[in-house]
N, C-alpha and C positions, 0 to 999 in steps of 0.2 A: 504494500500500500504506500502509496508514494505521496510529499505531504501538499500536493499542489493545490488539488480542491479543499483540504484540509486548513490552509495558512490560506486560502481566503476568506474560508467562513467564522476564522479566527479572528480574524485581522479586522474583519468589516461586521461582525454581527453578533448577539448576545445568542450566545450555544446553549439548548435545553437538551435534554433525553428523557426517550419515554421507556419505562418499564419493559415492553416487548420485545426494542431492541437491544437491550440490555443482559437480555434473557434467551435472544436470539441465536437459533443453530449455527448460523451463520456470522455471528461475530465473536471473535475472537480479543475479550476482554481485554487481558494484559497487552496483547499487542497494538488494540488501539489506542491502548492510556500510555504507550510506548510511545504512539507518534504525535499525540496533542499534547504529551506535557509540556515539551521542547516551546511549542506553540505558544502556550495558555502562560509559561514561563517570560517570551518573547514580546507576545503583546497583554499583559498581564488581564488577560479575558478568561477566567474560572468558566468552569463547565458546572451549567444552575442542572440541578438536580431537585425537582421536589419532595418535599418531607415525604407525601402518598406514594413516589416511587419507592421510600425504605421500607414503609410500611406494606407495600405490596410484593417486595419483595422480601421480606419479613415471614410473611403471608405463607409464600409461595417453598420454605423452606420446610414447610409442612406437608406440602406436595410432592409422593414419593416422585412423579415423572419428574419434578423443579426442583428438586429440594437440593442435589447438590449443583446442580448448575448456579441458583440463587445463593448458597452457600460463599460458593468460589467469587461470585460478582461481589457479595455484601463483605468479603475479604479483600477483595482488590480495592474497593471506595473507601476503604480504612486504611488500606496502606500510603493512597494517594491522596489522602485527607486535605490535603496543602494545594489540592488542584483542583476542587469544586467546591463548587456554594451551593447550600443547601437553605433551599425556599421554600416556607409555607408553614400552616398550622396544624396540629394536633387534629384541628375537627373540619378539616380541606374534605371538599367533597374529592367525587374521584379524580383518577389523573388525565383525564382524557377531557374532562367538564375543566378543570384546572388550566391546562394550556389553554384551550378556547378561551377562558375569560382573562389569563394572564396577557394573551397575545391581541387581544382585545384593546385591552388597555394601555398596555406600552407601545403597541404597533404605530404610535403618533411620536414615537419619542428616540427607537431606535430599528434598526435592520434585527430582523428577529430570525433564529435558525432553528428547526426540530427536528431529532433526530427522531424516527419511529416506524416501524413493521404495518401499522394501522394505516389500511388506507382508507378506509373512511374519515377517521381522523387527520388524514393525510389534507386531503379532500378539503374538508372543512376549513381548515386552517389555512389552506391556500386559498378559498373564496374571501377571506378577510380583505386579500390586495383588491378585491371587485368593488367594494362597498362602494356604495355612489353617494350615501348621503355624507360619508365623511371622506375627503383624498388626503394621501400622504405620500412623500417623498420616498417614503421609506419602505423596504420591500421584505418580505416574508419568503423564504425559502424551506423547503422539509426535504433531509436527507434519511438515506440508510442504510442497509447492507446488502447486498444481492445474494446470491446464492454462492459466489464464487469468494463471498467474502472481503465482497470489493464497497468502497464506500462509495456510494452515488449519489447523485440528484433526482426528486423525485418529480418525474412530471406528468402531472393530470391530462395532458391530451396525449399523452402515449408516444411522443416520436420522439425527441433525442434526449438524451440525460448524459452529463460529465462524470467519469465516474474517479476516482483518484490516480489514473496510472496516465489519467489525458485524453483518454478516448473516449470518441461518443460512441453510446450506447445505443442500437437504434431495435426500437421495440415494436414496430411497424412493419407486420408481417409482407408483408407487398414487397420491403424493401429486402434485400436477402443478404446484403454484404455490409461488413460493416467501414464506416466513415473515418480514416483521423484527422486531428485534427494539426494543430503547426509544431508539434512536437516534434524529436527525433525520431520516431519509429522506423524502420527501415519495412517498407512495405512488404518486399519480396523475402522475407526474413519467415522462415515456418516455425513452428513452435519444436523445440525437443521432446521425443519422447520418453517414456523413465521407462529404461525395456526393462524384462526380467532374465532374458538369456542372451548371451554372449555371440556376439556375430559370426558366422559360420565361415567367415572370410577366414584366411589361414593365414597364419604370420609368420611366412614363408619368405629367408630373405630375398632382396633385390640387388643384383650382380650392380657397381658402379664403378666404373672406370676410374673416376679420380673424386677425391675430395679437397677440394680447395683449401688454401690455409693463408697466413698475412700474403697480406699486396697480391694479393691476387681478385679476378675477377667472377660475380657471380651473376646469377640471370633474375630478374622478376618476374611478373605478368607486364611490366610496364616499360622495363628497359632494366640498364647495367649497373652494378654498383660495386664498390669496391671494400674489399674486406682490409683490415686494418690494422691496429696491433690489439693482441690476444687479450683480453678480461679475467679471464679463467678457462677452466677447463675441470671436466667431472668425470663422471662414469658412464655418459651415454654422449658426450661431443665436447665442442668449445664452444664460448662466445667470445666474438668480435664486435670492435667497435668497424663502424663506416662511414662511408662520406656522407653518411644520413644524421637525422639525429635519432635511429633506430641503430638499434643493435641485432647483430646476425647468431643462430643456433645453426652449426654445421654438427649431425651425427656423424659418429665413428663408420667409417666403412661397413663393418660387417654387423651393425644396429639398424641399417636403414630396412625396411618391410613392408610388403606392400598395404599391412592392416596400419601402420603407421603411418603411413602418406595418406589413406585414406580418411585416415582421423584429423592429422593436418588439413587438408583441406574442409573437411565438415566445419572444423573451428573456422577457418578464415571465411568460410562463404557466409559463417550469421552475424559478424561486422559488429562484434562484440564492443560496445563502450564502458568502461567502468574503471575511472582514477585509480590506479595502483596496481589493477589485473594485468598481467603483461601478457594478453595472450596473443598469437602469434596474427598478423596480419597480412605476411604476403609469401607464399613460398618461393623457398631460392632452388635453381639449379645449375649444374659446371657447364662448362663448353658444349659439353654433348649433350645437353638439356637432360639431363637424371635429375631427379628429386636428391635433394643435400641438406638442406635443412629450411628454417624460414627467419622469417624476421618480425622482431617485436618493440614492442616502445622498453626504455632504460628502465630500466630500476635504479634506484638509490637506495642508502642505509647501509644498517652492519644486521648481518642473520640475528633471528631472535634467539638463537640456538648461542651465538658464542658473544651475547651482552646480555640478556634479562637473566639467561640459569646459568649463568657463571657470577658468581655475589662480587669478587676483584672488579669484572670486566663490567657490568652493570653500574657500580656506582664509579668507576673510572669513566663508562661512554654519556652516562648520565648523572650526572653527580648532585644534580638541583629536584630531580623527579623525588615526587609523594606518591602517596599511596591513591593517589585522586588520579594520577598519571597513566598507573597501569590498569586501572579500573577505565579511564577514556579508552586508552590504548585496547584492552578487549573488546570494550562498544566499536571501536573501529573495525579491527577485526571482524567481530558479528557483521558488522552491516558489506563488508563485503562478502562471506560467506551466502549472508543471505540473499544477495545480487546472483549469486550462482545457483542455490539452491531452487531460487524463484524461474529459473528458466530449464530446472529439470537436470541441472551439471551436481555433481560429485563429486568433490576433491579426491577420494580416495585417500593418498597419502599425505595427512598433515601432519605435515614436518616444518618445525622451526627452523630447519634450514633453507625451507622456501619462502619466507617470512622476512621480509628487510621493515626496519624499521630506521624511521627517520626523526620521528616524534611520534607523540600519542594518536595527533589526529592526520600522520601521513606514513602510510605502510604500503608494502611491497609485496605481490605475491609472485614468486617466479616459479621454474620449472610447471606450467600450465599445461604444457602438451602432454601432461601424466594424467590428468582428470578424466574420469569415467563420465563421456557422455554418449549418450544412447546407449546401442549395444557394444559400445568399445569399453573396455577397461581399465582399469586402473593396474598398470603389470605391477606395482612396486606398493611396500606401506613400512610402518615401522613401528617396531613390535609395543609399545609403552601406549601408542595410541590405535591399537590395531581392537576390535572388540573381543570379549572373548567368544560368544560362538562363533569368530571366524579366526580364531588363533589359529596357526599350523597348517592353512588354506597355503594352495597357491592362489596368488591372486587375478596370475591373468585369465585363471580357470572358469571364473563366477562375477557376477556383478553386484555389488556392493549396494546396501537398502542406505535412506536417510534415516535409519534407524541405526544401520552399523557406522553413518559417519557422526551420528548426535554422541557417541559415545568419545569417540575422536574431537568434536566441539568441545564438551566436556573440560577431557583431559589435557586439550590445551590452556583453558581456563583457569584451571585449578594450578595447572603449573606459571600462571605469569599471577597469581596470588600469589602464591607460594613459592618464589621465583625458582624455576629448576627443579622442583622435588617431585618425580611422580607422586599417583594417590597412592597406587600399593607399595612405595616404597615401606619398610617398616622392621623394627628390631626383632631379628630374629627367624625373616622372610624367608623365601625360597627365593629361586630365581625369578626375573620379571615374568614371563608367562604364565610361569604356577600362581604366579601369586594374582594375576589380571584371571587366571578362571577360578580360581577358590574365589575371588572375589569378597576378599577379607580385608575391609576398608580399617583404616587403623586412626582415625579422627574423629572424637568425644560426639554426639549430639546429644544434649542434657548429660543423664549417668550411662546411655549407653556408648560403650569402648570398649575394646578388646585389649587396653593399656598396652600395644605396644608401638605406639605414635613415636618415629624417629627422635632421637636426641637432636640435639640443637635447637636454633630459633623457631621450629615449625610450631610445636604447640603454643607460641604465642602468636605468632601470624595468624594460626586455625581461628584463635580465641577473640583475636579482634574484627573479625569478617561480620558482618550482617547475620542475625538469625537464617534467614531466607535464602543466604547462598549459601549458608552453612546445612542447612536442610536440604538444598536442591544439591548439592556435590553427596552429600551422604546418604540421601534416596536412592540416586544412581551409580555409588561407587560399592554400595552397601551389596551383599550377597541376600534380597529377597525385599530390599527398596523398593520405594512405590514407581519409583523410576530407572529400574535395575532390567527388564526385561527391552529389547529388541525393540519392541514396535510401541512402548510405554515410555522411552526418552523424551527429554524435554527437548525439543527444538529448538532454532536458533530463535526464532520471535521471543518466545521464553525467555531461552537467557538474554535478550534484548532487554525487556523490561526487566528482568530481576536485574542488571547492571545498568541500567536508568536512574532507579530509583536509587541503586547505592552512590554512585556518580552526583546525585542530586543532595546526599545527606552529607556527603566529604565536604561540599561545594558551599553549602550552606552551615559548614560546622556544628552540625548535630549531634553528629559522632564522637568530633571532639571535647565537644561541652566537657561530657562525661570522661573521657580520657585522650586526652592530646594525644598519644604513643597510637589513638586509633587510625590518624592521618599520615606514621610513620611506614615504612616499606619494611620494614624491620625493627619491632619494640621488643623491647628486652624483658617483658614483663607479659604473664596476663591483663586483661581488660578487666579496668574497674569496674566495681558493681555500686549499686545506689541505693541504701537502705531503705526500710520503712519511713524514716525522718527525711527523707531525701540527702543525706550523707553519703558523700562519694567515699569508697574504701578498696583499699588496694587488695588483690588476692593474693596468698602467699605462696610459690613457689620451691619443692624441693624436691629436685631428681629423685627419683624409682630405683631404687640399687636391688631390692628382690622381693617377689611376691608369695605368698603363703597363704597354708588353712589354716582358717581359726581352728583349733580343736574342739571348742566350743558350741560355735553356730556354725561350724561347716563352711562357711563361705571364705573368700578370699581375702585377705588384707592387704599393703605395701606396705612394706618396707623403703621409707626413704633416707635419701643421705643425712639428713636432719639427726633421723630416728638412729640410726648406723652409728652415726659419731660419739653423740651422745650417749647410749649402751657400752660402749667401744672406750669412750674417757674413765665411766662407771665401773669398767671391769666386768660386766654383765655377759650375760650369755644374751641375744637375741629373742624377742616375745612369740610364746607359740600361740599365744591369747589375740587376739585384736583389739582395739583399744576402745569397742564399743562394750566390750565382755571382760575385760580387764576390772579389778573391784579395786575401787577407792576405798571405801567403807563401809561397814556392815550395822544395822539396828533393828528396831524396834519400833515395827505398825503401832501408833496411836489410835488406832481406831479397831483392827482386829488384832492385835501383840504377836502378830508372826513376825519374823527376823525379814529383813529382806535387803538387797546389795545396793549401794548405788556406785555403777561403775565410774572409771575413768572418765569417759565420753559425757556420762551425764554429768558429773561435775564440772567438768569443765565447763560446758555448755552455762547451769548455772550460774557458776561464777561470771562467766562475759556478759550475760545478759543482768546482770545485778538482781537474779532472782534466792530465794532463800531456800538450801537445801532441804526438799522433801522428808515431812513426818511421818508420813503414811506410805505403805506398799505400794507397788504400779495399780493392783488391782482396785485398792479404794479411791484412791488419784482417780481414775478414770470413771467410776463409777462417780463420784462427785462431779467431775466433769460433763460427764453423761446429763446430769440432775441439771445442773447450771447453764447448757446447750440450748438443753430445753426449753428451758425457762429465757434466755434471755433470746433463740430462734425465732419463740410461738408470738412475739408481739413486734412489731416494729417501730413501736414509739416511745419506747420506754427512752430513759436519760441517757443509758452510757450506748445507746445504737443498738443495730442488731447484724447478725451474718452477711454477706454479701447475695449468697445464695437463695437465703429468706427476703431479702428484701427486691433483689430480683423478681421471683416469684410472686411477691405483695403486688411487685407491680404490674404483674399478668393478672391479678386477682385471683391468685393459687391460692389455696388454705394452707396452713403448716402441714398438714398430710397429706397432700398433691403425693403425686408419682414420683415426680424428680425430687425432692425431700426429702423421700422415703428413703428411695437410690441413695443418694447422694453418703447419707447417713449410713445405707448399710456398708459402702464404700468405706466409709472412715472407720469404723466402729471393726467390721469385720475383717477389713484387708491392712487398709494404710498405718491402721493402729500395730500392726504388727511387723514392718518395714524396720529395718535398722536408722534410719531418719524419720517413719512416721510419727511418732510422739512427739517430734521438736520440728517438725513441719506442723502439726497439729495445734501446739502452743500459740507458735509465730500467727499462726492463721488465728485465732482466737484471742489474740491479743490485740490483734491489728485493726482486724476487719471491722470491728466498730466505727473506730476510727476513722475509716476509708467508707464508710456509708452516710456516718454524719455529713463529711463535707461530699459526697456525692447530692446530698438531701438539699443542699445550701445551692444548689448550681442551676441556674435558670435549665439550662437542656438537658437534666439529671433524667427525663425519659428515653432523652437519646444513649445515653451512658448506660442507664440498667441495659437497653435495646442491645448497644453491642456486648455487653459481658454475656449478654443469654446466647447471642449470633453465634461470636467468632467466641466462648469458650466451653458454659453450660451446656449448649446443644451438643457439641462432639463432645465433652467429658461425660454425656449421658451415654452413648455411643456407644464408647468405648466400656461403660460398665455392662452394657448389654450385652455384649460380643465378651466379655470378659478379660479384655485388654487391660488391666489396672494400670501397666507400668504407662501406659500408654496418655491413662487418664491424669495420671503421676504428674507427666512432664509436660502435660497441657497446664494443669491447678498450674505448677509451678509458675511456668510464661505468662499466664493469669497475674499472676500475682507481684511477677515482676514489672507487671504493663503498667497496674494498678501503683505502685509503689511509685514509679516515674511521673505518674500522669497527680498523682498526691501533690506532689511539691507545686503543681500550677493549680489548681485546685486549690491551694493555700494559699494564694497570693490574691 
């Protein structure tokens, strides 16, 4: 989608959407908040969104055909919160009676633009321009999405519409070809197709008398040109400079074939435009007219292969780049990728050494006559970013999906975060292939880790990434990710907007607020966390030296260098205990006079949080707790607040024994309570949450506030209890909680 029609309707008109197309098969969310944000950022025009489309999409979350479709939208318009306005009241009639009257009204005062699937409503809203008892300057347009996912113009007498790529659309059956308009399209130019079988052509070499080399002469289509001194030279020819300002690829004699030549010319005949793609424009041949190689526009830069993952050569070639740099520097990348993918080409082999870099927003892709287009193949890949159901392939064998080259997208991704390091690099690996099909991702999301994340700077680079790209790299790197299978990768549109929006938090110091070191390319530290006070606090770091079982509770501990030293100064033998089972001190229940431990873990805890060590055993503790839940859950008015989850639900007009209440509770009660962190997740949450209700209670849009706690947390933490997911529901509370804690501190103010 290209942002032509897009930056005029930006530029000249107040942008509304309506529900349907919001919700629409055909549109593809993230990508289109990819292309207006740049826009709405530009000409600072917010995309109005009416209060009845949340509430109808809201709605529709309850509808199993909508429910995750609305799900995913009502997650995207939270994450782009900074990029729409949100208009109207609690008691708006519908949305469709809402624009009519809104468009009504303003249509004297500014150019008005609707986005929507409704053509009745289409309809409607375009008769406003006819009114004759009232004229206006001002003009009314309704756009939407087509079937093909393209954003268009809608127009009520059915013959031509602009759709975003430039072209008219002509809808008028009589007419049977379609129109362009003064764009570059090259007419004669066919569409590629995405084969699935490999061309039966054989790559059979081609006998050539001679291969040209300096100062010597080659052929065009157009006439002669002169080859010049050497640039390099590889594993399948040279390049030369020439009396051009293109540069010449001459193959090694015994590489030229006739499935080669036939791919060279497919490429030059569709007269490929795209800054930075160097693909070949005019084949060359010697004296005796043989095919030799071709010719393409220069590249510039140094490979991304020996300056971004080399750490010396990186901040030697770039020594002023942040972390905001190589975050462009990927969005660059994508959007050339996606220029190929859009017309049905496959890189096949992405390789950093095809990749020149100049700066963030001017990159180089060479060797292009490797790309699988149509039924020719990619003969070459390399192994880090190869997938794994197609490890151990030959590759001139089969033709490669956008499914095996999103994995490849990926992994180059991940490697200019993390500058140089594959995903499955990790302590204690196998070789790279084994370890790309075990598919044994070795980088934390929440507490799931398999603790063996490379030493050195990566687990502080992992820690300061985005929630979002730290979920979308470990969906897909993970062995059984939501993003892990073939045809279930995220695409490039995808990681388009997932590195938008992080581009856009670096850019505006969001990131940093909370920790400067988030802007750095390399912090030497995990990423601050931000308390319930809103108190920023450092996290404490200390290398893994060996892991063990409690004898205890079975499960695993670390041993870190901390703990090592310290034992080691003491004369100590090392702990077979873990430090959650380890006993501080032993007493005596005040309430039933059984003896009972409070470990290590728990004392400690007490002590930092200035609470006073327990009189009573866990079992009365909790059962008190239990008494006092209840009681301070079942009201929502009472002085000191009430749960976040009761008060959510008050404002659905749940009872204290609704369904989700019930859940919610047996969660805590029967699972989380029993968790080596449940109890002191439990406290914290019960401590807090009042707190974070009152001033929710205080807030003029506190309906919109409960609205998304129930959206984007309650509804999947209910989910996830059903399916019996706990851990799952675990590290949802948690994100919850951490939203909540940030969003506190402006809530106070």
């Amino acid at each position: 989608m290209k942002n032509d029609l897009l930056d005029e309707i930006f530029k000249n008109y107040k942008v509304f959407i309506d529900t349907c197309s919001l919700l629409s098969e055909f549109c593809e969310i993230d990508n289109f908040f990819y292309q207006i944000i740049p826009l709405i950022s530009k000409y600072k025009n917010k995309l109005i969104i009416p209060l009845k489309v949340f509430e109808e999409l809201e709605k529709h979350t309850k509808n199993p055909k909508l429910a995750e479709k609305s799900r995913k939208v009502l997650d995207v318009l939270r994450t782009v919160s900074d990029y729409i306005e949100i208009r109207g009241e609690k008691n708006d009639t519908f949305a469709d009676n809402l624009f009519q009257t809104v468009f009504t009204k303003f249509r004297l005062q500014y150019n008005l633009a609707l986005i929507t699937q409704d053509k009745n409503l289409s309809l409607d809203v375009l008769n406003l321009n006819n009114t004759n008892s009232v004229k206006s300057h001002y003009k009314i347009k309704v756009f939407k999405f087509d079937r093909n996912g393209q954003f268009i113009e809608f127009n009520k007498n059915g013959n031509v519409s602009y759709n975003s790529n430039g072209y008219k659309k002509n809808s008028n059956a009589n007419q049977k070809s379609n129109v362009y308009d003064k764009n570059k399209a090259a007419k004669n130019n066919r569409c590629l197709r995405l084969c699935s079988k490999v061309t039966s052509l054989k790559d059979d070499r081609i006998y050539i008398t001679e291969i040209p080399s300096e100062n010597m002469e080659v052929r065009t289509r157009n006439g002669t040109i002169m080859l010049q001194r050497k640039i390099s030279s590889g594993g399948e020819g040279t390049i030369y400079e020439t009396n051009t300002k293109y540069v010449a690829k001459i193959y090694k004699k015994e590489l030229v074939t006739l499935r080669k030549i036939k791919k060279i010319k497919l490429i030059i005949s569709q007269k490929f435009e795209c800054q930075g793609i160097c693909f070949p424009i005019d084949e060359l041949t010697n004296k005796y007219g043989e095919f030799v190689g071709y010719l393409m526009p220069r590249a510039s830069g140094v490979e991304l292969q020996k300056s971004l993952f080399i750490k010396p050569l990186f901040l030697k070639r770039f020594p002023n780049w942040k972390k905001i740099d190589t975050v462009n520097l990927s969005l660059t990348i994508l959007e050339k990728i996606k220029y190929l993918h859009d017309r049905n080409i496959i890189m096949g082999d992405i390789n950093p050494a095809n990749i020149l870099v100049v700066s963030p927003h001017e990159v180089y892709f060479v060797d292009t006559d490797s790309y699988q287009i149509e039924d020719y193949p990619c003969p070459v890949g390399t192994v880090n970013y190869t997938a794994p159901e197609i490890q151990r392939k030959h590759f001139n064998d089969f033709l490669r999906t956008k499914g095996n080259e999103n994995f490849a997208i990926a992994t180059l991704l991940f490697m200019i975060m993390l500058p140089g390091k594959p995903p499955y690099a990790q302590q204690g690996g196998e070789d790279p292939i084994s370890n790309i099909l075990n598919m044994n991702f070795s980088y934390p999301l929440g507490e799931s880790s398999n603790k063996k994340t490379p030493e050195g700077p990566w687990r502080f680079i992992w820690s300061h990434l985005t929630y979002k790209i730290k979920q979308a790299f470990y969906e897909t790197f993970n062995k059984g990710g939501l993003y892990s299978q073939e045809n279930k990768r995220l695409g490039v549109d995808k990681w388009i907007a997932l590195f938008s929006i992080y581009s856009y938090l670096l850019k505006k110091n969001k990131l940093q607020a909370t920790d400067p070191a988030s802007g750095e390319l390399f912090p030497t530290s995990f990423k601050n966390f931000v308390d319930e006070e809103g108190k920023v606090h450092k996290r404490e770091f200390s290398r893994i030296v060996d892991t063990r079982i409690c004898e205890r509770c079975q499960k695993e501990f670390n041993i870190t260098e901390k703990m090592y030293r310290s034992y080691q100064a003491k004369g100590e033998n090392l702990p077979t205990i873990c430090p959650v089972c380890s006993i501080y001190e032993t007493r005596k229940c005040e309430t039933c006079g059984q003896m009972f431990n409070i470990t290590k873990g728990e004392y400690e805890y007490f002590i930092k949080h200035n609470l006073k060590i327990p009189k009573n055993c866990q079992i009365c503790r909790k059962q008190k707790k239990s008494i006092s839940r209840t009681t301070i859950g079942s009201t929502s008015t009472k002085k000191n607040g009430c749960f976040i989850t009761t008060a959510t639900c008050a404002e659905y007009g749940k009872p204290d024994n609704c369904y989700e209440l019930t859940m919610f509770r047996k969660f805590r009660d029967e699972w989380l309570s029993k968790q080596p962190d449940g109890l002191k997740l439990i406290e914290e949450y019960y401590r807090t949450a009042p707190t974070i209700v009152d001033l929710i209670n205080k807030q003029n849009n506190k309906e919109d506030i409960y609205r998304l706690i129930n959206d984007k947390f309650l509804v999947a933490c209910l989910h996830f209890i059903e399916k019996c997911e706990y851990e799952k529901c675990k590290r949802l509370y948690i994100e919850m909680m951490e939203y909540l804690y940030h969003e506190k501190e402006k809530w106070s103010n």
